[in-house]
N, C-alpha and C positions, 0 to 999 in steps of 0.2 A: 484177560482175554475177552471177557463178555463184553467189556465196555469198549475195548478197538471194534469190534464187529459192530457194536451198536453205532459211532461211529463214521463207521465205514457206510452204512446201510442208512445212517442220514444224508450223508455228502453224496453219497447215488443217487438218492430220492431227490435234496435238493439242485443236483448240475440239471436233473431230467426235469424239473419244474422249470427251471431256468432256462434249458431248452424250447422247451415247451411254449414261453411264453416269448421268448425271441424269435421262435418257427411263427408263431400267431400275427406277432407285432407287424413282420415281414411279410406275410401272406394281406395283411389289411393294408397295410403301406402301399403295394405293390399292384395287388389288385384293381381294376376301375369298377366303380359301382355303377350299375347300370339302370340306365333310367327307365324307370315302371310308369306306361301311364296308369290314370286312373278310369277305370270304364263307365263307372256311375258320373263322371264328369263329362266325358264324350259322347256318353248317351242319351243324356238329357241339355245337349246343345241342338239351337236349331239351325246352326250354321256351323261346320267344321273346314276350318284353312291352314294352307300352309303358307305361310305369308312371311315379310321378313319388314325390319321398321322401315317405314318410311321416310327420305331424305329431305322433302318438303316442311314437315310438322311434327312435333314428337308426338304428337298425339296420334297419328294414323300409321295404320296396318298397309302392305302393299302386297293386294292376296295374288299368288303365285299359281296355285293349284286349289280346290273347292275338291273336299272327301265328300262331305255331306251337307245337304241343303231343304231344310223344311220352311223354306219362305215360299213369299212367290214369284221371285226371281233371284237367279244366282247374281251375286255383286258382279259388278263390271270394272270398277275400278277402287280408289284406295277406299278404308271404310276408315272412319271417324269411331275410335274405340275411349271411352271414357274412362276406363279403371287401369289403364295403360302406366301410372304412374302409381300403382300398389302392388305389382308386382314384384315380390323378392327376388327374382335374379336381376341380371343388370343387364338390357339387351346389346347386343351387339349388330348395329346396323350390317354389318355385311353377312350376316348369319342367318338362316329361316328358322322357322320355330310354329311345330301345331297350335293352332289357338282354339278354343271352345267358345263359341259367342253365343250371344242372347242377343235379341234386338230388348232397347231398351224402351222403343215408343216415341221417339222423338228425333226417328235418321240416325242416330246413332247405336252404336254397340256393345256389348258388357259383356267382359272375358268371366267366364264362371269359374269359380274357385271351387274347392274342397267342403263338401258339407260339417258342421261340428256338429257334436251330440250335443255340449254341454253349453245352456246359452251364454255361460260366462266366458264362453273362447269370444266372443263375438260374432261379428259377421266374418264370412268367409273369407279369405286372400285369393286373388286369382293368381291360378297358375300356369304358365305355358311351358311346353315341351322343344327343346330341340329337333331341330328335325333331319335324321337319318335313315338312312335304309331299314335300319332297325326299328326304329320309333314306326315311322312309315307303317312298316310289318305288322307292327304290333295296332296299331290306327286299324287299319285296315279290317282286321280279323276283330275289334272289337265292335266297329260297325255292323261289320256283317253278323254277330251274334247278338246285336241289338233289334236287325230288322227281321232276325227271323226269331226271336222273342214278341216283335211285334208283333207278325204278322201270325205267328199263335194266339195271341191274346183277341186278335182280330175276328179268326177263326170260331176262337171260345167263347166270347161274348154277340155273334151273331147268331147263334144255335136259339 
């Protein structure tokens, strides 16, 4: 008798693991992950666009919309971006996508990647975002808790 119940009280435990891990498999399957930007990458751009590839040259940007702009003039037309070809995802011209630039000193642009800690990752890979109502959303509010970080630091350092 001890050994049916014991048994019984594995094959319970194990359908419920099994479950378990079928419920998970299907919630991850199912699910969309959602894209995060990164605020330490948008905050320390001094040009934010929403831009989509350009149909002329693979190397240029075709900016749609300008978030933010610490130059000294907003672009007017396509921008010449250099690291456009180390970007991990695969662009899709008919798509827009947030970009983080750098001027690089020479008319040209530099999409900023993700900082590494450890110098053996190397240099950084740039990355762009799709660009949604969401993403947008999420741009938007990270700006604006960039310049009113600024404009404290502004504040604190002119006392």
């Amino acid at each position: 008798m001890l050994a049916k119940d014991r048994r019984r009280i594995v094959l319970i435990v194990s359908a419920a693991a099994v479950s378990w891990w079928v419920a998970l498999g299907l919630m991850a399957a199912l699910t969309a992950n959602p894209v995060v930007l990164n605020p330490a990458q948008f905050s320390q751009a001094r040009l934010v666009i929403e831009g989509r590839l350009s149909g002329e040259r693979a190397e240029t940007i075709d900016v749609l919309r300008v978030f933010a702009c610490n130059t000294i003039k907003e672009p007017d037309g396509p921008l010449s971006v250099v690291n456009l070809d180390q970007l991990r995802t695969t662009l899709e011209a008919d798509r827009s996508y947030l970009v983080p630039l750098n001027p690089t000193g020479k008319g040209t642009w530099k999409i900023l990647g993700l900082k590494t800690l450890s110098p053996r990752d190397g240099p950084s890979r740039p990355i762009i975002y799709p660009a949604d109502d969401v993403t947008r959303e999420q741009l938007e509010e990270i700006l604006r808790r960039s310049r009113k970080r600024n404009r404290q630091s502004v504040m604190v350092t002119a006392r």
